[in-house]
C-alpha positions in Angstrom: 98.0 75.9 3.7 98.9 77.4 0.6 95.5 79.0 -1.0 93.2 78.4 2.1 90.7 81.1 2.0 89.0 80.7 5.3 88.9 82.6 8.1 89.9 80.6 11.1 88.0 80.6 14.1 89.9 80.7 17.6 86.5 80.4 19.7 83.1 79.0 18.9 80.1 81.1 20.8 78.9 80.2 23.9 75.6 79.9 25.0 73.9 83.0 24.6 76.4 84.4 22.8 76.0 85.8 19.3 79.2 86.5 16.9 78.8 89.3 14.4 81.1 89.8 11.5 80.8 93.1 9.5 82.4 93.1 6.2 82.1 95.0 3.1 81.0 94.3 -0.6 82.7 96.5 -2.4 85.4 94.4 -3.7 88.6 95.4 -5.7 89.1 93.6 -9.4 91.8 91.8 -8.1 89.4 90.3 -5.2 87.0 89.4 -7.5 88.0 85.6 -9.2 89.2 84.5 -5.8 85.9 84.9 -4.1 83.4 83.7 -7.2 86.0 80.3 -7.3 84.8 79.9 -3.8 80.8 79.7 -5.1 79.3 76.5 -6.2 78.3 75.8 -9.8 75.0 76.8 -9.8 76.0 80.5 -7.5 78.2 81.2 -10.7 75.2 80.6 -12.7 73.0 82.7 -10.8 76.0 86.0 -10.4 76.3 85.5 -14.3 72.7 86.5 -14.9 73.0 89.2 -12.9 72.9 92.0 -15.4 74.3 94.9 -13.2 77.8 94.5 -12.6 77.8 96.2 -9.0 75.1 94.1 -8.0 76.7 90.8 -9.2 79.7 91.7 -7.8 78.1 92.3 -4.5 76.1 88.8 -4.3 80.0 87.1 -5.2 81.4 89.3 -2.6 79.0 88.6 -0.1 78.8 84.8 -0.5 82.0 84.4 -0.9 82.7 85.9 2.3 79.9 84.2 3.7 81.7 80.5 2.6 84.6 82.2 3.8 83.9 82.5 7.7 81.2 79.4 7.8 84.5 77.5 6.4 86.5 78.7 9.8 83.7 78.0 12.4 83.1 74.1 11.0 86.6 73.6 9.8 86.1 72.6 6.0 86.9 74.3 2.3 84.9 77.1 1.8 84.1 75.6 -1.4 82.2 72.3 0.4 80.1 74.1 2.4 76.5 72.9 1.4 73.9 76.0 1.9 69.5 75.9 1.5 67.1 77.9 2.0 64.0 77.0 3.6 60.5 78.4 1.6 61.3 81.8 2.6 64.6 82.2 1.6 66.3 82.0 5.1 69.6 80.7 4.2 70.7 77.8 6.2 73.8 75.1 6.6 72.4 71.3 5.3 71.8 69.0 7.3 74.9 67.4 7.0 77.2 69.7 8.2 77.3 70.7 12.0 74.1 72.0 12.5 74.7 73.3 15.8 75.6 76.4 14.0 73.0 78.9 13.4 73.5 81.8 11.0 71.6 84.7 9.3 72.8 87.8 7.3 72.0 91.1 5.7 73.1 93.5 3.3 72.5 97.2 2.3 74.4 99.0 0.0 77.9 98.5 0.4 78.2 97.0 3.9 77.5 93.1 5.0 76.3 91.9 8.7 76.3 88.4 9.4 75.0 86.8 13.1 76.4 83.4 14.2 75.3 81.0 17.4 75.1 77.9 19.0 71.7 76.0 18.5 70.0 79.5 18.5 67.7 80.7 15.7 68.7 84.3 14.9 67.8 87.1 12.7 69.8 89.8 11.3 68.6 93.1 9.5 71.2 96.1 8.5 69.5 99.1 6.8 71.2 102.3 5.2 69.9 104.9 6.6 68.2 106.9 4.0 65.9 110.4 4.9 63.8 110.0 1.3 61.4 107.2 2.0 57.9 107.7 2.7 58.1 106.7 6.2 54.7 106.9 7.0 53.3 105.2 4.6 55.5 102.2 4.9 54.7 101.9 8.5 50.9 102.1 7.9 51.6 98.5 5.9 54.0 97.0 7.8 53.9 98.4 11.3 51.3 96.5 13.7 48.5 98.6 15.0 50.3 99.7 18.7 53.6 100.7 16.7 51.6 102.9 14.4 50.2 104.4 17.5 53.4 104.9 18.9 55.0 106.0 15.7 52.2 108.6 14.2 52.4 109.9 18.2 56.3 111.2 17.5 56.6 114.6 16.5 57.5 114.4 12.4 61.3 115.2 13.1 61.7 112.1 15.3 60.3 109.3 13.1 62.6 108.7 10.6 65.0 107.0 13.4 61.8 105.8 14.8 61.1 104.0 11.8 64.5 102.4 11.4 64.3 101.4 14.8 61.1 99.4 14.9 62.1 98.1 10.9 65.1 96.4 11.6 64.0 94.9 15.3 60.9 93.6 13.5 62.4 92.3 10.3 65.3 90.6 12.5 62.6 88.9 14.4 60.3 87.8 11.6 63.9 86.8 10.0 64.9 84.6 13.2 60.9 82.9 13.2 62.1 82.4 9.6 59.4 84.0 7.7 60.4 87.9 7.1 57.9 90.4 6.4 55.3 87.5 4.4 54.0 86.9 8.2 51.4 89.4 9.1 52.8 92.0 10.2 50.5 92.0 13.8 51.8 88.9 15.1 54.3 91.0 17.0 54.9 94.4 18.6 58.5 96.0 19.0 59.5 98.9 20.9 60.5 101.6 18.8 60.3 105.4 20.9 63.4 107.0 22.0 65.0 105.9 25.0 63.3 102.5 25.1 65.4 99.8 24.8 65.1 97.1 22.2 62.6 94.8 22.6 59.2 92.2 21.6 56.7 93.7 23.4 53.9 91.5 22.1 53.9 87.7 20.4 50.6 87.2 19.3 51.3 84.1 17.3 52.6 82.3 20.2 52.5 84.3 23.6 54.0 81.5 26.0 57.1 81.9 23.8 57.5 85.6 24.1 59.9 85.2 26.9 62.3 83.3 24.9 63.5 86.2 22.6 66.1 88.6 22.9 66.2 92.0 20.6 69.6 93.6 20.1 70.4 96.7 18.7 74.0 96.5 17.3 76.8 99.3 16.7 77.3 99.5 13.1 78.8 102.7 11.0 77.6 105.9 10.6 74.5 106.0 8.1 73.6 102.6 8.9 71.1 100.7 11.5 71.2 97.2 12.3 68.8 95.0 15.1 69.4 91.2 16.4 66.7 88.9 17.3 67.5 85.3 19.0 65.4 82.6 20.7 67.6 83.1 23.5 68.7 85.1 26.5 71.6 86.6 25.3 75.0 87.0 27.4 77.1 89.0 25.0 77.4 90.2 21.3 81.1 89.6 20.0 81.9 91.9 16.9 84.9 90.9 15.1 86.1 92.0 11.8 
């Protein structure tokens, strides 16, 4: 139809199977009034207060797009989508709506990730790569003891892609449980050393459910790194664009 602005969905995921869409925020003028017409009332509010104008258009961009691609998968106007948050933040469809679909995104810099699934909770986490941080202190706060030991047992050169590694598993799962980094950050352990491949190593919260979870890493562009975390054995990982 004349004006539709979603993005229509051939193929709903299967079980197991987790859809990624990668998109940009970096939006053109001529983008721009399109997308924010897409937000509800009180978005526009909030992008209006936003007093940097890359950063505003960024949150239109990215939930504009996010309306956008929900619209396709439950066949409705971007516009009527109804979207909550639970005490965290997670961002979630309401009840209403088709709530088989589960969906969580994240954003650094320019570039958005967003994971969708069937009746899966799932966590996302994208990070630009950047080689100025204090790596080691941040992981002394927010790694659990056994990654620090693992971590501070790299030689120096190899922990900055150590430390992206164990960041974004861990925040994906602490993202999927719903909670982010305001759990304590020993309730789990993530693998993180070269060559081992993504994975919860230790669920001290709830062990009998460690077996349940899947860790991803996921091929994203050059400068970037990006982990997946569902409560489900995962078949496949479908990127479109």
């Amino acid at each position: 139809m004349a004006g539709d602005r979603r993005v229509m969905i051939n193929l709903w995921p299967g079980t197991g199977e987790v859809h990624i869409r990668l998109f940009t925020l970096a939006i053109g003028d001529a983008e721009h009034p399109g997308l924010k017409q897409l937000l509800t009332p009180d978005e526009r509010q909030r992008a209006d207060r936003l007093v940097d104008r890359q950063v505003r258009k960024r949150f239109i961009a990215g939930r504009g797009r996010l309306r956008e691609i929900l619209s396709g998968y439950l066949e409705t106007e971007p516009a009527n989508l109804l979207l909550t948050t639970n005490p965290y933040g997670k961002p979630r469809l309401e009840d209403r709506h088709d709530h088989e679909l589960r969906f969580n995104l994240s954003h650094s810099g320019d570039l958005c990730i967003l994971a969708l699934a069937r009746n899966c909770e799932l966590g996302v986490d994208l990070e630009q790569v950047r080689d100025d941080l204090p790596f080691e202190a941040i992981a002394r706060q927010f790694f659990s003891h056994h990654e620090q030991t693992e971590f501070f047992s790299l030689p120096p050169a190899l922990r900055p892609a150590a430390f992206y590694r164990c960041w974004t598993r861990k925040e994906a799962f602490l993202k999927a449980c719903g909670s982010g980094f305001s759990s304590p950050s020993d309730i789990c352990d993530v693998s993180l050393l070269p060559g081992q491949p993504p994975a919860l190593l230790e669920l001290r919260s709830n062990p009998e459910q460690l077996c349940e979870w899947s860790l991803a890493d996921l091929a994203v562009p050059e400068g970037f790194c990006a982990a997946l975390a569902a409560r489900a054995q995962l078949s496949s990982v479908l990127f479109f664009r």
